[in-house]
C-alpha positions, 0 to 999 in steps of 0.5 A, a space after each residue: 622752505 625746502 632747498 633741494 634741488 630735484 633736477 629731474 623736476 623743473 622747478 615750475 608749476 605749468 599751471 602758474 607758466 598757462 595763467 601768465 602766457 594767456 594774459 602775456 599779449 596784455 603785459 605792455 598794456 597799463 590798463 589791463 590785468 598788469 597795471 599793478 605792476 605798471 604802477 609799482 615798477 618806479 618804485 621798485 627800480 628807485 628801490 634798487 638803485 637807492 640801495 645798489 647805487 647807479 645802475 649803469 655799467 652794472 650787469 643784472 639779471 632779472 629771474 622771473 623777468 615775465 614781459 621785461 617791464 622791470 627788465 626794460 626799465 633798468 636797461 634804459 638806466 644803463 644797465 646790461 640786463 638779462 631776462 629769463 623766464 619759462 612763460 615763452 609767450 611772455 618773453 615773445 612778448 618783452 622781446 617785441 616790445 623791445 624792438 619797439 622801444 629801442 631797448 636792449 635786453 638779453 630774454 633767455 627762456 631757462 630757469 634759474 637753477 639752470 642758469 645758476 649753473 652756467 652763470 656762477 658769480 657773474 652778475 652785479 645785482 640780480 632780481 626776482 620780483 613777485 615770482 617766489 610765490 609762483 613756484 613749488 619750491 621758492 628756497 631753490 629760486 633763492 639758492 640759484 639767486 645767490 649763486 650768480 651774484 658776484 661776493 658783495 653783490 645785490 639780490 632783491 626780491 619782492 612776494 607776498 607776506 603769509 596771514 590774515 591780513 594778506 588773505 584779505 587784501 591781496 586776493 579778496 580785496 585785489 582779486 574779488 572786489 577792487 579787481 586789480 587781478 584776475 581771480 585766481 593770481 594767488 594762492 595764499 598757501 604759496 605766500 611766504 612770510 619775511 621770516 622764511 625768506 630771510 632764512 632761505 636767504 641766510 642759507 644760500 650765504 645771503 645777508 638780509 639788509 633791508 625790508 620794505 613794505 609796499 602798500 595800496 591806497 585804493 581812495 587814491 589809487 596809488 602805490 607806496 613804500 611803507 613800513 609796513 610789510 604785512 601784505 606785500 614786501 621787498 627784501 635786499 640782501 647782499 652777498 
């Protein structure tokens, strides 16, 4: 994982932003492609506070914030929350669904470098969650991270671990044969192992704290916090 930023080159893969804004008119659907994701948030958001404490107050931001699914439920926790991303289908989409529910988010399409440099050090907590592994450099996302979070703030992210195992779950079991996402979600080579996320974390100044492993049991079709992070994982780190 590389941390140079070359400014001329956005840090984006279009292709990523085109998968995501032809499946952006279902992101509020718990039925469609992005039930995972539906079905993961309660735990992410418990995760977050069990670690940050109360969300309310605190100002968070949420990079990579797609249709605001994470980003809606912690401005319903009280929280003053921004959202950005480069997928401006998605956005229209978290910014309607907000004038639905009633709940206040600020959605900015910037990339988080950008937003790095004109928001240093401002935020409480900032969140990035299965989104490193949708980008050609994720040491970049995690530098620009740790530079809008205010000294002894929180960072937390979640992607997807690089071996075997996770070749076999997270794309043949979840893509080909359980179908809980659309063929074609993730490329294994762009799956980051803990260890390469800690040290691009230690190199933009942020300390690990906590690893958490998030596991599907499909018998019951239910999401857990584990141990075990050898497929999908969430790391907190501090400022």
């Amino acid at each position: 994982m590389t941390t140079t930023h070359a400014r001329a080159t956005p840090n984006v893969d279009q292709s990523e932003l085109d998968k995501f804004s032809a499946l952006a008119a279902r992101w509020w659907d718990p039925t469609s492609e992005f039930k995972p994701l539906h079905a993961i948030n309660p735990l992410r958001l418990g995760w977050i506070r069990e670690l940050a404490g109360e969300l309310r107050g605190k100002e968070i931001l949420d990079v990579g914030c797609g249709g605001g699914i994470l980003a809606e439920s912690m401005a319903a926790a009280g929280a003053q929350v921004t959202g950005i991303d480069l997928a401006q289908k998605s956005l229209q989409v978290a910014r309607l669904h907000g004038l639905e529910s009633g709940v206040k988010v600020d959605y900015q399409a910037i990339s988080a470098e950008d937003m790095a440099v004109q928001h240093p050090g401002r935020f409480d907590i900032v969140t990035c969650m299965e989104m490193l592994e949708h980008v050609p450099n994720p040491a970049s996302i995690v530098s620009a991270c740790a530079a809008m979070v205010k000294p002894g703030g929180w960072v937390f992210f979640s992607t997807l671990n690089r071996n075997p195992k996770s070749f076999l779950f997270a794309i043949v079991g979840a893509e080909y044969v359980l179908r809980l996402l659309p063929r074609g979600t993730h490329s294994y080579e762009s799956f980051i192992r803990p260890s390469e996320l800690a040290a691009a974390a230690r190199q933009a100044a942020l300390e690990p704290v906590q690893l958490r492993g998030l596991e599907y049991n499909p018998f019951g079709d239910r999401y857990s916090l584990s141990a075990d992070t050898s497929v999908n994982y969430l790391m907190a780190t501090r400022k």
